[in-house]
N, C-alpha and C positions, 0 to 999 in steps of 0.2 A: 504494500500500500504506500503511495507518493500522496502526502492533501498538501495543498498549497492554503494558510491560514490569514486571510487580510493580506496577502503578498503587493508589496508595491516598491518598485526600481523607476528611478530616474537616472538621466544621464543630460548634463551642461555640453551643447557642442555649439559652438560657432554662437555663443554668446545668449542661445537659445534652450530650453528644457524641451527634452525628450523622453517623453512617458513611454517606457518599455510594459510595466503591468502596473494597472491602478487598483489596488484594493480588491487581489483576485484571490475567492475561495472556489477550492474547485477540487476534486480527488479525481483524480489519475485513473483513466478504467483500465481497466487489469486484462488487457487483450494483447495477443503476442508479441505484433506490430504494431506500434503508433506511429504515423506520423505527426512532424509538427511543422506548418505550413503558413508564412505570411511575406506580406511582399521585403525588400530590400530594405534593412534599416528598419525592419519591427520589433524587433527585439529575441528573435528564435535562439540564437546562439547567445544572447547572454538568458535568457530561461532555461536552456540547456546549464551553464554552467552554476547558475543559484543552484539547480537542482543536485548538481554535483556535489555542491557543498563547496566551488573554488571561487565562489563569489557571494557579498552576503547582501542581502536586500536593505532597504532605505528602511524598510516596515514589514511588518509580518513575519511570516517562518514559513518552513516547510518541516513539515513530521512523515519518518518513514521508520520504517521495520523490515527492508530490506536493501541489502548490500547493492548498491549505485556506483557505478564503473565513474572513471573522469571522461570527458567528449572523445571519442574514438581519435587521436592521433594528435590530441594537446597535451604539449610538453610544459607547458608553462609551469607545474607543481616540481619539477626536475633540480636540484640546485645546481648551477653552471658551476661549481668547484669541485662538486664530485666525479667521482668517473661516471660511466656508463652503469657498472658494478655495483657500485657503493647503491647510488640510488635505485638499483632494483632492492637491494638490500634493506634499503630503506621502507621501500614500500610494500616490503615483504611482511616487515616489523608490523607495520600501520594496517595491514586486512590480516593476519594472521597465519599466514603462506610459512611454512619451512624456507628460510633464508639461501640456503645452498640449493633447494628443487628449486626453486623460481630461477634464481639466479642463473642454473645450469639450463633451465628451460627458455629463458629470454640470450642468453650468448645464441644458444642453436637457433633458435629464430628469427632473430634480429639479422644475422649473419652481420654482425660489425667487426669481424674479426678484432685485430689488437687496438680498436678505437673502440672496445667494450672497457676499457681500462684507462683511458685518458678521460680527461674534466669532459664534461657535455657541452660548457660552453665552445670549446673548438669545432663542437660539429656543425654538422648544414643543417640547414633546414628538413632536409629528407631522413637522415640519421636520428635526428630526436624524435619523426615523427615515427622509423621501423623503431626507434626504443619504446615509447612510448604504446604502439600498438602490441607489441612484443608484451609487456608489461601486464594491456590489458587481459592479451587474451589467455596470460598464465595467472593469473587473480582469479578466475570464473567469477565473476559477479553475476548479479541474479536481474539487473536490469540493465543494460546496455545502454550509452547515448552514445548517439553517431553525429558528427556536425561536417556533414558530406564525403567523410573519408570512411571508406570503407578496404581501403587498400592501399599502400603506398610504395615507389621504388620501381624497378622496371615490371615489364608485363610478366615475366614469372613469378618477382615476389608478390604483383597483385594478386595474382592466381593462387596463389599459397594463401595468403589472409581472406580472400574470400571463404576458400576452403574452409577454414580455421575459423571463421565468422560464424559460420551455417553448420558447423559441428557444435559451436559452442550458445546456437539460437536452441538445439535440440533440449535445452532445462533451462534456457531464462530468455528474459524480454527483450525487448526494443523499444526505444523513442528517438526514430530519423528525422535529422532536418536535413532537406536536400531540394535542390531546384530543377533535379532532374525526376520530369513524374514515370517514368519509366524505371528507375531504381527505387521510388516509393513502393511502386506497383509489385516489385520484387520481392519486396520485404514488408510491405506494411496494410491492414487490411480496413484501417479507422484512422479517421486523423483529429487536431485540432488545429484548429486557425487560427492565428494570433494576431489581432488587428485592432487598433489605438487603444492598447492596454489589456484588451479585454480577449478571452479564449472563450471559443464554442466549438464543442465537440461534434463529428459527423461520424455515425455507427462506417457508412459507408467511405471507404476514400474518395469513390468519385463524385460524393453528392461534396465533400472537401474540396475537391482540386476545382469542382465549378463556381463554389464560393469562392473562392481566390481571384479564380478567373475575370468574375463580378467588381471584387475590390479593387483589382487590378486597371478598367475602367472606371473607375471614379481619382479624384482627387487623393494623394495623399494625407 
């Protein structure tokens, strides 16, 4: 169970407020797939990361009773001084994982050979994101959030983490945000639509993606 309790985020840009959620109660329906769908600049990916727990809201809370993944392939919770190593160690510590399995299960996966041992801050962009996905899918969490990355690295190692995705959907959830409705379609059977603050849920995706469609012709 995910309830979002009086939730409410703001964000100051360009001199202006930006209502992401205003004052939203709402519980999470408990269906395989969610998507979570609103146009550019509504606030999808920082709802994704409140709900992670790596972001904390202006007002409200979120109450859960089960184990919540970080956004499929943000690295941002990583300290750039430790190795690759250290911090799966770390995170090992933090969900409860045997420190040496993960560890041994994120080097084979990740494939970073001897860049699994130097600070994280030297790596690219793509390296933090195989750690980071590497990470998630040795944690088995019991709800997934996805913020469009479902695979990262050449076409084999996508092909690997999808793999490793769709093994690891077979005993827990999902909530995707993505702007491709054909990977929604993949994975997701319900959505919510998030649009000036406020979320409404559709049992069906596509009675979803036609609302969007709607907001989409109107005014921001």
């Amino acid at each position: 169970m995910i309830r979002l309790e009086r939730l409410s985020k703001t964000f100051r840009r360009d001199g202006a407020d930006r209502v992401i959620l205003r004052d939203v109660t709402f519980t999470l329906p408990d269906t395989p797939g969610l998507a979570l769908i609103g146009r550019n600049g509504a606030g999808k990916s920082t709802l994704l990361r409140l709900i992670a727990g790596t972001l904390a809201p202006d007002a409200g809370r979120i109450v859960s009773d089960e184990a919540i993944s970080w956004p499929m392939g943000f690295s941002g919770g990583f300290h750039p001084a430790l190795t690759g190593a250290q911090n799966t160690r770390f995170v090992a510590r933090i969900y409860g994982r045997d420190p040496g399995d993960l560890t041994r299960f994120v080097a084979d996966f990740a494939e970073l050979g001897a860049a699994f041992h130097r600070p994280v801050e030297t790596y690219s962009s793509g390296m933090k994101a195989r750690l980071a996905f590497a990470a998630s899918i040795g944690v088995s969490f019991k709800r997934y959030l996805v913020d469009e990355v479902i695979g990262v690295g050449d076409a084999a190692f996508r092909a690997k983490c999808r793999i490793a995705f769709h093994n690891q959907l077979q005993d827990a959830r999902l909530i995707m945000v993505s702007h491709n409705p054909d990977t929604l379609r993949a994975f997701c059977q319900s959505a919510l639509v998030l649009e000036r603050g406020q979320l409404t849920y559709h049992p069906e995706l596509e009675t979803a993606l036609a609302a969007h469609a709607r907001h989409l012709a109107e005014p921001a």
